[in-house]
C-alpha positions as CSV (number, residue, x, y, z in Angstrom):
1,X,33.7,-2.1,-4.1
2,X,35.9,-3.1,-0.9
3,X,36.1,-1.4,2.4
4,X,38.9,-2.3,4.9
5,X,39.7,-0.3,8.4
6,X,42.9,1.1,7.9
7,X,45.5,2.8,10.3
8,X,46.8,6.0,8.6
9,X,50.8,5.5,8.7
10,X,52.4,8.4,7.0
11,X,50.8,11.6,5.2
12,X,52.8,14.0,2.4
13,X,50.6,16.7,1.8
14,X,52.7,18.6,-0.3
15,X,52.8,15.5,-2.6
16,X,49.1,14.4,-1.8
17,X,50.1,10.9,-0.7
18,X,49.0,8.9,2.3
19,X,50.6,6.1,3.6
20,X,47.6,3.2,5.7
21,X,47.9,-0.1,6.9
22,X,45.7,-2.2,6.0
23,X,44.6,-4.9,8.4
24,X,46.9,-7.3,7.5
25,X,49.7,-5.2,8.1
26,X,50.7,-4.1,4.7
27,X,51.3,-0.8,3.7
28,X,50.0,0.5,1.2
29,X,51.0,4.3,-0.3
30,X,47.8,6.1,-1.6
31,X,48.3,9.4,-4.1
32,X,46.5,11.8,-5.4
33,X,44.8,12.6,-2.4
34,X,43.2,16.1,-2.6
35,X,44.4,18.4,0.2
36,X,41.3,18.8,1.6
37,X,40.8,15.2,2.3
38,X,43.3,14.9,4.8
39,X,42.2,17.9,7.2
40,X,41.7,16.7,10.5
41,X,43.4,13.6,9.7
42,X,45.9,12.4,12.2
43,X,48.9,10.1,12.1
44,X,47.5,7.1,13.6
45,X,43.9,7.6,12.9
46,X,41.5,4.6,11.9
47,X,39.9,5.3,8.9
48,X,37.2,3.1,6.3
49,X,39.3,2.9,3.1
50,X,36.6,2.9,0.0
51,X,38.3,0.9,-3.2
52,X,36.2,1.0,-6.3
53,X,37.4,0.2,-9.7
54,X,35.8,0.4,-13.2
55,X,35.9,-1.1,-16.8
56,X,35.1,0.2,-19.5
57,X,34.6,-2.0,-23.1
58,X,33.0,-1.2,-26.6
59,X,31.3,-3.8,-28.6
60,X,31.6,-3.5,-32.0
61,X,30.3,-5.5,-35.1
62,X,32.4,-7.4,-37.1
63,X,32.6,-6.4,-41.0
64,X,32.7,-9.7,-42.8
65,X,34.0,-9.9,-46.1
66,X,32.3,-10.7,-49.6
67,X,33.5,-14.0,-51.3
């Protein structure tokens, strides 16, 4: 998980995007953001971005052949 203050740039809620800055200074454009996540969120607010990602694997076990 990583968590970076972020400036919120640019908001399409008709698209469900949002547009932050991270602290670096690069932009970064956000979708699928549900409508009611951005309520009450202003252009230029600071906000605690959240990144999680997840993998997913499946072990299987190898047929070997008779010789």
């Amino acid at each position: 998980m990583i968590q970076a203050v972020c400036t919120v740039e640019g908001m399409n809620r008709v698209l469900g995007t949002v547009t932050i800055m991270d602290p670096r200074g690069k932009l970064h454009v956000i979708g699928d953001v549900e409508p009611e996540k951005m309520e009450g969120v202003l252009l230029g607010d600071t906000i605690i971005m959240v990144y999680t990602e997840a993998v997913a694997i499946t072990l299987e076990k190898a047929v070997v052949a008779a010789q």
